[in-house]
Each structure stands twice: as C-alpha cells, then as structure tokens.
C-alpha positions in Angstrom: -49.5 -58.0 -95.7 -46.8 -55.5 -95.2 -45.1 -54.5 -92.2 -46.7 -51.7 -90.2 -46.3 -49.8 -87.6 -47.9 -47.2 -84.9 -47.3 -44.5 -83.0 -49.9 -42.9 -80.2 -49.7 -40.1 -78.3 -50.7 -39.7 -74.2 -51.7 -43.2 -73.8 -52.1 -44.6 -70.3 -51.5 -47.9 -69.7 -55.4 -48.6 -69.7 -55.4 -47.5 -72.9 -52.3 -49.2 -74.3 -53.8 -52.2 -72.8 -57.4 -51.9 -74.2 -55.6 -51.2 -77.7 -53.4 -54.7 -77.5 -56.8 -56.2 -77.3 -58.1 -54.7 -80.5 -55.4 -54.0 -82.6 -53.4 -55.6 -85.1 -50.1 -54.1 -84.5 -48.8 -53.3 -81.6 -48.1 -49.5 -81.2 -44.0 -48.8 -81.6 -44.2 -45.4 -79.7 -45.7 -43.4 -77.0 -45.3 -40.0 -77.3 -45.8 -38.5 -73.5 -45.4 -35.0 -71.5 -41.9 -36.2 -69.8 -39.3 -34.3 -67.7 -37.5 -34.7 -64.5 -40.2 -32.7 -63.1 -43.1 -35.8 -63.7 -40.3 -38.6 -64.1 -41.9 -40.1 -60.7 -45.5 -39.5 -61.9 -45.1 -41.6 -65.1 -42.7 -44.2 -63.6 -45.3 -47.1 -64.3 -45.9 -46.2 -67.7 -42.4 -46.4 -68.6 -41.8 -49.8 -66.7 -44.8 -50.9 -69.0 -43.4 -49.4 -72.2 -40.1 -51.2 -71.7 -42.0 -54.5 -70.6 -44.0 -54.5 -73.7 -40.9 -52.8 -76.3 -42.4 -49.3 -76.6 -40.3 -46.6 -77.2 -41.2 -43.4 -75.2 -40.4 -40.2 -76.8 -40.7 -36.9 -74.6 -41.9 -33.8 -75.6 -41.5 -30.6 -73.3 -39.0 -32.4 -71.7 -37.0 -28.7 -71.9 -39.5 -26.0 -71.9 -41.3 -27.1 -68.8 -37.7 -26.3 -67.2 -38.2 -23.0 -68.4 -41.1 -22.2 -67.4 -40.5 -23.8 -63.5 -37.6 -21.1 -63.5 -38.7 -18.2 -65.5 -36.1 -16.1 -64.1 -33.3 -18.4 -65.5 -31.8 -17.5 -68.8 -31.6 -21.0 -70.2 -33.1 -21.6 -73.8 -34.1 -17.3 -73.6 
C-alpha cells in the first residue's frame, strides 16, 4: 500500500482523537482559525498537535487583525 497522507480542517482534539481510533493514517495537518487574538483559546490544541506531529496551518491569521482595527490602514 502506498504512502498517504491527510489533512482536516477545524478539528478539536475530540475529534482528532475519535479519528486516531478509526483511521488508517494519521492526519498530517490541521488547518484552524489562528491569530494572536485566539492564540490562548487554542493553546491545548496546539500542545496536542505538536505531541502527536501535526502541523497546524492558520488561516485568517491576518485579516482578523484587520478587522479588530478597521480604522488601521494595514493590508487596505
């Protein structure tokens, strides 16, 4: 059997755990909501991805920024 790999998207750790229980592979990636704005929020989750060798790849890391300061310039 080839290699393979998985990425998921939102996952809590309940439901990274529930999926080590029924999957073959072992997902790679998390993609989550992240910035410094929820980096205290999703502090668990991250000591779990690194525990377990999941990668965690932010998205909105930047525009959330934005939007917390609409008046600021910054990515206009």
């Amino acid at each position: 059997m080839p290699d393979r790999s998985i990425g998921v998207s939102n996952f809590n750790i309940k439901e990274l755990e529930y999926l080590f229980n029924i999957a073959h592979v072992k997902p790679a990636v998390n993609q989550i909501s992240f910035h410094p704005y929820n980096w205290a929020e999703n502090r668990a989750l991250l000591r779990f991805h690194q525990k377990h060798g999941i990668v965690t790849e932010a998205y909105n890391s930047l525009s959330y920024a934005q939007q917390k300061n609409s008046t600021s310039s910054f990515l206009s």
